[in-house]
C-alpha positions in Angstrom: -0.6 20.4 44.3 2.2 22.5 46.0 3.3 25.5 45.5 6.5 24.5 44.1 4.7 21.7 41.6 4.1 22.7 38.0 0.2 22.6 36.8 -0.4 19.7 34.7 -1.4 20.5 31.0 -4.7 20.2 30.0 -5.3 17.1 27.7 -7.8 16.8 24.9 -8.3 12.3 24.0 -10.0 11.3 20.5 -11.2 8.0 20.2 -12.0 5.2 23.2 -11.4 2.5 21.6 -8.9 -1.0 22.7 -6.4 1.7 23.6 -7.5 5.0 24.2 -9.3 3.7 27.2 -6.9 2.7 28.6 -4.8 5.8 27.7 -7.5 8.1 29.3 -7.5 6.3 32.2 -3.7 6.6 32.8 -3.7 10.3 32.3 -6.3 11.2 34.5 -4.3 8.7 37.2 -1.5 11.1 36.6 -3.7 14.0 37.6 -3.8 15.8 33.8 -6.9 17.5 33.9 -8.7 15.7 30.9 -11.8 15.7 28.2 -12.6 13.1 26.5 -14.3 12.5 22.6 -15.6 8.8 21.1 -17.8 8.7 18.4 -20.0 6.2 20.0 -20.9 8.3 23.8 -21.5 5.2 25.7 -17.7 4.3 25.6 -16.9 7.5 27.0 -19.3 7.2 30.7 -16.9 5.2 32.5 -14.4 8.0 32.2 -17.0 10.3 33.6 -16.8 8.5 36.9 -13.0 8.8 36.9 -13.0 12.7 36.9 -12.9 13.2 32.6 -15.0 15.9 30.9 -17.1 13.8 28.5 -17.2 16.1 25.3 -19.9 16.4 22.4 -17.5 16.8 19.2 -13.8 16.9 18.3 -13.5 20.3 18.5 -15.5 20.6 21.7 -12.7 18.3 23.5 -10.1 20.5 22.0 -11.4 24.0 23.5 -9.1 24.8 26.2 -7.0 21.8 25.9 -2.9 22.4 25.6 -1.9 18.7 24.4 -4.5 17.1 22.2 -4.0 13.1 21.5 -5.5 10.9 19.3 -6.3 7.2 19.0 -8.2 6.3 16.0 -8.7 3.6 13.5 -7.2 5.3 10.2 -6.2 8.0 8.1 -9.8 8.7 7.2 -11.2 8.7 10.8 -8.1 10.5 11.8 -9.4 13.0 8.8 -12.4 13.2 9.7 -12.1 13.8 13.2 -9.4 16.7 12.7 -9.9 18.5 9.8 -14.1 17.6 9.8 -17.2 18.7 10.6 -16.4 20.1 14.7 -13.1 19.0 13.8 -10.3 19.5 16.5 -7.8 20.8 14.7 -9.6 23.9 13.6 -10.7 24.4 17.5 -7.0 23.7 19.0 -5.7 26.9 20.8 -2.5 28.7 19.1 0.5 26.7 20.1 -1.1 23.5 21.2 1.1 20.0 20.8 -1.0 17.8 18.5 0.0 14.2 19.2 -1.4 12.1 16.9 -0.6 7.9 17.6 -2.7 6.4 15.5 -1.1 3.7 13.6 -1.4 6.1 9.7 0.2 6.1 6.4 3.1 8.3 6.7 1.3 10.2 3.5 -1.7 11.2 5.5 0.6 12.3 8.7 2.6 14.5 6.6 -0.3 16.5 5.2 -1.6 16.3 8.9 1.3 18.1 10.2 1.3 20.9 7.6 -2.2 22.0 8.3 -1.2 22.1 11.8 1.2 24.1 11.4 -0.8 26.8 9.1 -2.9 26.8 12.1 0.2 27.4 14.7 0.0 24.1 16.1 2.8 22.0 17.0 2.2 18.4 15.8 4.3 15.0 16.4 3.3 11.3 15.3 3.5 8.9 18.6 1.7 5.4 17.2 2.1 3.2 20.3 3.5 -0.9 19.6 1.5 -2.7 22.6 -1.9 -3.7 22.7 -4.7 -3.3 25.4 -2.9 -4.8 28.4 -0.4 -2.4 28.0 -2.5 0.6 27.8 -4.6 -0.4 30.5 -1.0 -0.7 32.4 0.4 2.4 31.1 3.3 0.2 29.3 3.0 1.6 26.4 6.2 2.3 23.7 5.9 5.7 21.6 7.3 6.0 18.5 7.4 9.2 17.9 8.4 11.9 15.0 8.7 15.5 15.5 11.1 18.3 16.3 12.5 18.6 20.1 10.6 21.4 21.4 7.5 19.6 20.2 8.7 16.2 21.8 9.5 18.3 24.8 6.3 19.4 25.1 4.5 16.4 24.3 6.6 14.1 26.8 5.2 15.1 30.5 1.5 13.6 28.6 2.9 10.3 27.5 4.9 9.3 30.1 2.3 8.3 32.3 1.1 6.0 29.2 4.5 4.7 29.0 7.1 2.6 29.3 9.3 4.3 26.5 9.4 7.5 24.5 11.5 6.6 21.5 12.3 10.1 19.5 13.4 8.6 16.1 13.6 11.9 14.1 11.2 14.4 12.5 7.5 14.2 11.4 6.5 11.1 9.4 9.4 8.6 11.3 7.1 7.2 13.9 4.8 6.7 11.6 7.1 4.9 9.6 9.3 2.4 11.8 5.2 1.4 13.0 4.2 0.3 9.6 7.7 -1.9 9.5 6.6 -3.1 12.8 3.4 -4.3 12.5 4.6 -5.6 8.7 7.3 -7.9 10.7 4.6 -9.1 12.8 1.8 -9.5 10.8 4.2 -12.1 8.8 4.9 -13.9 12.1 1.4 -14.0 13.3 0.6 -15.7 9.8 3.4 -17.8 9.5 2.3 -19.5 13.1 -0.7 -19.8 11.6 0.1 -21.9 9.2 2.8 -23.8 11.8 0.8 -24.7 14.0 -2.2 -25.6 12.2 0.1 -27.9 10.5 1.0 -29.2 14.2 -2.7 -29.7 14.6 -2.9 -32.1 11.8 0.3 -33.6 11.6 -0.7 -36.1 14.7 2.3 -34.6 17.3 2.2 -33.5 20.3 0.7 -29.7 19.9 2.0 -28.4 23.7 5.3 -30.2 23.1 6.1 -29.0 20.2 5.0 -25.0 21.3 6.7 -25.3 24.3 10.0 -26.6 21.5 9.5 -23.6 19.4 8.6 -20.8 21.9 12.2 -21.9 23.0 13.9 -22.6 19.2 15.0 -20.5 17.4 11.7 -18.5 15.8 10.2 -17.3 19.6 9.9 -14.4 20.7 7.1 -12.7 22.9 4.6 -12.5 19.9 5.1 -16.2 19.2 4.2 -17.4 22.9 1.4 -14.6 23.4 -0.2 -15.4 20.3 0.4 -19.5 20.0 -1.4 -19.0 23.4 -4.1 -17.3 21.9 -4.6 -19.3 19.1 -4.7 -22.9 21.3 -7.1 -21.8 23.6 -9.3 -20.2 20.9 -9.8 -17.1 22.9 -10.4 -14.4 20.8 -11.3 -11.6 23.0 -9.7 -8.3 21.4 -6.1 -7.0 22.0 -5.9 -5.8 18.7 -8.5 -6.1 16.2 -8.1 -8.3 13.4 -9.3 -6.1 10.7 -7.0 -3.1 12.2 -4.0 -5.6 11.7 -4.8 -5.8 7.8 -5.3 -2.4 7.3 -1.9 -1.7 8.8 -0.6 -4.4 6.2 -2.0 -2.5 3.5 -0.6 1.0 4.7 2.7 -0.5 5.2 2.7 -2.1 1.2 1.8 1.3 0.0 4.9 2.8 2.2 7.5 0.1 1.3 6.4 0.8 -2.4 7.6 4.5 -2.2 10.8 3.2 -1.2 10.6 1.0 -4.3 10.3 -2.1 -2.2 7.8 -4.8 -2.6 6.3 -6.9 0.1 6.1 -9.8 -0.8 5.5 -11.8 2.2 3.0 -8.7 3.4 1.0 -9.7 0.7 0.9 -13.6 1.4 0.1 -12.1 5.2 -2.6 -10.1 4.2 -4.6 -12.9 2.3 -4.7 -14.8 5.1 -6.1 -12.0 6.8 -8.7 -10.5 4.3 -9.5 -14.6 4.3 -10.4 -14.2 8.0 -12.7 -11.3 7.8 -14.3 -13.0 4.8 -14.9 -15.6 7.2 -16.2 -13.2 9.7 -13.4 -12.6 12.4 -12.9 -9.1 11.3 -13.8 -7.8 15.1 -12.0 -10.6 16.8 -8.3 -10.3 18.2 -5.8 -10.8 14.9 -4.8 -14.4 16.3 -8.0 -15.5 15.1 -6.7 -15.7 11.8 -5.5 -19.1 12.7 -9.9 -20.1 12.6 -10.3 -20.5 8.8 -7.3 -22.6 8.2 -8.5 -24.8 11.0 -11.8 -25.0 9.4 -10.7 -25.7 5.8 
């Protein structure tokens, strides 16, 4: 570092998992000098290689740490691993940026930011849209919710993740426009389902009629990633199937405080509490195409 370069913050990660791997691996490319928590400790070695402090709790990854991130399944992991046992939040230094971008209900990230803020914490909700090959690439959008200085603070650690930092508003608003878009794709992942198991058995041509409707008017990118997916039955996880319902859930319960019902959440979400039924629960979410092929 020269003299005339700014030191990089110290950054706290929770959680290893399809993302935060990836997201680790990013910062500590960037130079942020960088611990790192997963509940299972095996995830967390190859980081150790790469220069990461491999910590023994929550709040051990906070000590010390002046941006503290976290990547975790849902609001009762995200619970558990701040306000818990060796919880972080309780560790976190006075005037630490809490990012939290875990896709949460907006419930749960609201009471999050208040204890943060009894504790002098700054806080902002950053949920990421992307999946593992854009972690891994640090191409990454954040949604995020917070005021500006917070944002401000927050920025220098997720641009190096990123491709975009989207400030929507204040607290609770990344949480928010998340649930609406996983809830718009989760119908579209469904839907092509259906569609193209119905190609399947209809007797056309399956790659003609893809390479048609990538091109019609219902593509888009999730459409060709996913169709692709789906036809070469490869289910290796970019975003985990049973993640994907729980989000459905989180954003019917959301929509429902805005006195909305989701209607065609809900047809979405049978298909995919079918699929973990079925036992595809820790594969990728296109494999919920598997038990409407094997009806």
């Amino acid at each position: 570092m020269s003299a005339h370069e700014t030191p990089k913050q110290s950054v706290a990660l929770l959680g290893l998992g399809t993302m935060g791997a990836g997201m680790a691996t990013n910062l500590l490319k960037a130079g942020f000098p960088l611990a790192v928590w997963n509940r299972t400790a095996a995830k967390a070695q190859p980081l150790a290689a790469k220069g990461a402090r491999i910590a023994a709790s929550p709040a051990d990854a906070a000590k010390g740490a002046q941006v503290i991130v976290a990547m975790l399944a849902d609001d009762a992991v995200s619970r558990s691993v701040w306000l818990g046992d060796n919880g972080a939040l309780a560790a976190a230094e006075k005037g630490a940026v809490l990012i939290e971008s875990s896709t949460l209900s907006p419930v749960w990230v609201a009471e999050l930011a208040d204890h943060a803020k009894q504790h002098g914490l700054e806080f902002i909700d950053a949920p990421v849209t992307g999946s593992r090959v854009q972690a891994e690439g640090g191409q990454l959008s954040f949604l995020v919710g917070g005021d500006e200085a917070a944002v401000s603070l927050a920025r220098p650690v997720l641009e190096p993740m990123s491709k975009e930092v989207i400030h929507l508003g204040p607290v609770g608003s990344g949480a928010k426009l998340k649930l609406i878009n996983n809830f718009l794709a989760a119908v579209q992942i469904a839907s092509l389902a259906e569609g193209l198991t119905w190609i399947e058995r209809s007797g056309l041509d399956r790659d003609k009629a893809l390479t048609f409707l990538k091109s019609a008017a219902p593509g888009s990118p999730l459409v060709a990633g996913i169709s692709a997916r789906m036809t070469a039955k490869n289910y290796d996880v970019n975003f985990l199937l049973r993640l994907m319902t729980k989000d459905i859930r989180y954003a019917e319960n959301e929509a429902a405080s805005c006195d909305l019902q989701l209607s065609t959440a809900m047809a979405a979400r049978r298909l995919f509490e079918n699929a973990i039924e079925q036992g595809y629960g820790e594969k990728d979410m296109s494999a919920v195409i598997e038990p409407l092929r094997n009806k």
